[in-house]
C-alpha positions in Angstrom: 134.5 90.9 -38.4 133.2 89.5 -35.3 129.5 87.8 -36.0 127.3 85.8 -34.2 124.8 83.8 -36.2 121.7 83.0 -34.9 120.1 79.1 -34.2 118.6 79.0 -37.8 121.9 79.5 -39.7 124.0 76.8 -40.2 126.7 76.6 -38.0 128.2 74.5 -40.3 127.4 75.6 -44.3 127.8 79.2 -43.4 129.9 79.5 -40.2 132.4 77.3 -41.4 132.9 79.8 -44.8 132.9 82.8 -43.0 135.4 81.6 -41.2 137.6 80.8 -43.9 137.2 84.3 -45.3 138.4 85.4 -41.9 135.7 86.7 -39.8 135.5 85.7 -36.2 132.2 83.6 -36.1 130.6 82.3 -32.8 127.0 80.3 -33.7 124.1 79.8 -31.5 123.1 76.3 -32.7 126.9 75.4 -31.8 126.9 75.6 -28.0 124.3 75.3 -25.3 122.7 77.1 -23.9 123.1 79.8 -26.9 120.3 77.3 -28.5 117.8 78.3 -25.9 118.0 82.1 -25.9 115.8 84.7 -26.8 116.3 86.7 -29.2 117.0 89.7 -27.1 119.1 88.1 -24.9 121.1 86.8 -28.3 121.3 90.1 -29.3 122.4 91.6 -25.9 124.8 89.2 -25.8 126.3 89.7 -29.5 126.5 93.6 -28.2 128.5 92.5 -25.5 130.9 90.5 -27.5 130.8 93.6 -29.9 129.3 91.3 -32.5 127.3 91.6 -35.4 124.1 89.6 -34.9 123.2 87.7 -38.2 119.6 86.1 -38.4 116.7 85.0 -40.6 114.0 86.6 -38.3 113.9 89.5 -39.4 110.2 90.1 -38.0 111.5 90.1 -34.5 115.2 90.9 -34.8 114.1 94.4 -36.8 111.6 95.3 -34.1 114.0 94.8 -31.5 116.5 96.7 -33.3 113.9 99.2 -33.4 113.0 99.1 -29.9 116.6 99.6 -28.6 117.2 102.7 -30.9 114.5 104.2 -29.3 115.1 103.5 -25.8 118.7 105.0 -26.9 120.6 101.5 -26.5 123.1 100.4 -29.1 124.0 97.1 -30.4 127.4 96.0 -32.5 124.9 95.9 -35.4 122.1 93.7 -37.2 122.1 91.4 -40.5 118.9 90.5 -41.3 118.6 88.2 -44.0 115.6 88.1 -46.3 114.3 87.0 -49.6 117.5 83.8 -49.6 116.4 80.3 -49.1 117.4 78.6 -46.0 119.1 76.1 -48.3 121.5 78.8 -50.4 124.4 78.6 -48.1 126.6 79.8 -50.6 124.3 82.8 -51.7 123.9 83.7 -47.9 127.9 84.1 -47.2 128.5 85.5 -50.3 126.1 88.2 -49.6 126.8 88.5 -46.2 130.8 89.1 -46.6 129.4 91.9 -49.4 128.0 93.7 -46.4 130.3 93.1 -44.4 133.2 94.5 -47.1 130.7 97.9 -47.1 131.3 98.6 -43.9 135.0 97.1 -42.9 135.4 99.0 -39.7 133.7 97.6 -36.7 133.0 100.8 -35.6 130.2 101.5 -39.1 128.0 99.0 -37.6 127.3 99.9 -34.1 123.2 100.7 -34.1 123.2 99.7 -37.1 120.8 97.1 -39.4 121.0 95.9 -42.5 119.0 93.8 -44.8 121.0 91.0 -46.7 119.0 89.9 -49.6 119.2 88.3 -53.5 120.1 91.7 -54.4 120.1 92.8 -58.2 
């Protein structure tokens, strides 16, 4: 799956494994200017890239989401992770590759956001 992971995830401690489990990872805190985006502009330019936007801030990432929906514009779709320290790397990707595996095809997340937490 092609992701792109916003400044406050760890290029390193969870780009690095979601790479190694296959999925096509660009990061924000990797390369300039990503760094220095907003978050629309991150997320306008994950939908260009046909990318699933994966962030902690989910305050502003889920009223954007929001937003476009209602001013009819898509996005390749929306992880929003919640309720996982910053510091679980491992509990992140695991979590995050479970979504993904819900959805395999590319084409399931287009406008669409989902919340990756703990879980059960």
């Amino acid at each position: 799956m092609r992701l792109l992971l916003d400044v406050h995830l760890s290029p390193r401690w969870i780009g690095t494994p979601l790479r190694q489990l296959g999925h096509d990872v660009r990061s924000a805190g990797e390369k300039r200017p990503l760094d220095q985006y907003t978050d629309e502009e991150l997320l306008r330019l994950a939908a260009a890239e046909g990318r699933i936007m994966v962030t902690r801030n989910v305050r502003d990432f889920a009223r954007i989401a929001h937003e476009w929906a209602q001013a009819g514009r898509g996005h390749a779709g929306c992880a929003l992770v919640v309720g996982i320290d910053h510091s679980e790397f491992g509990l992140i990707v695991r979590r995050l590759n479970e979504a993904l595996d819900e959805r395999p095809n590319p084409s399931d997340w287009v406008g669409y956001t989902t919340l990756v937490s703990r879980g059960a």
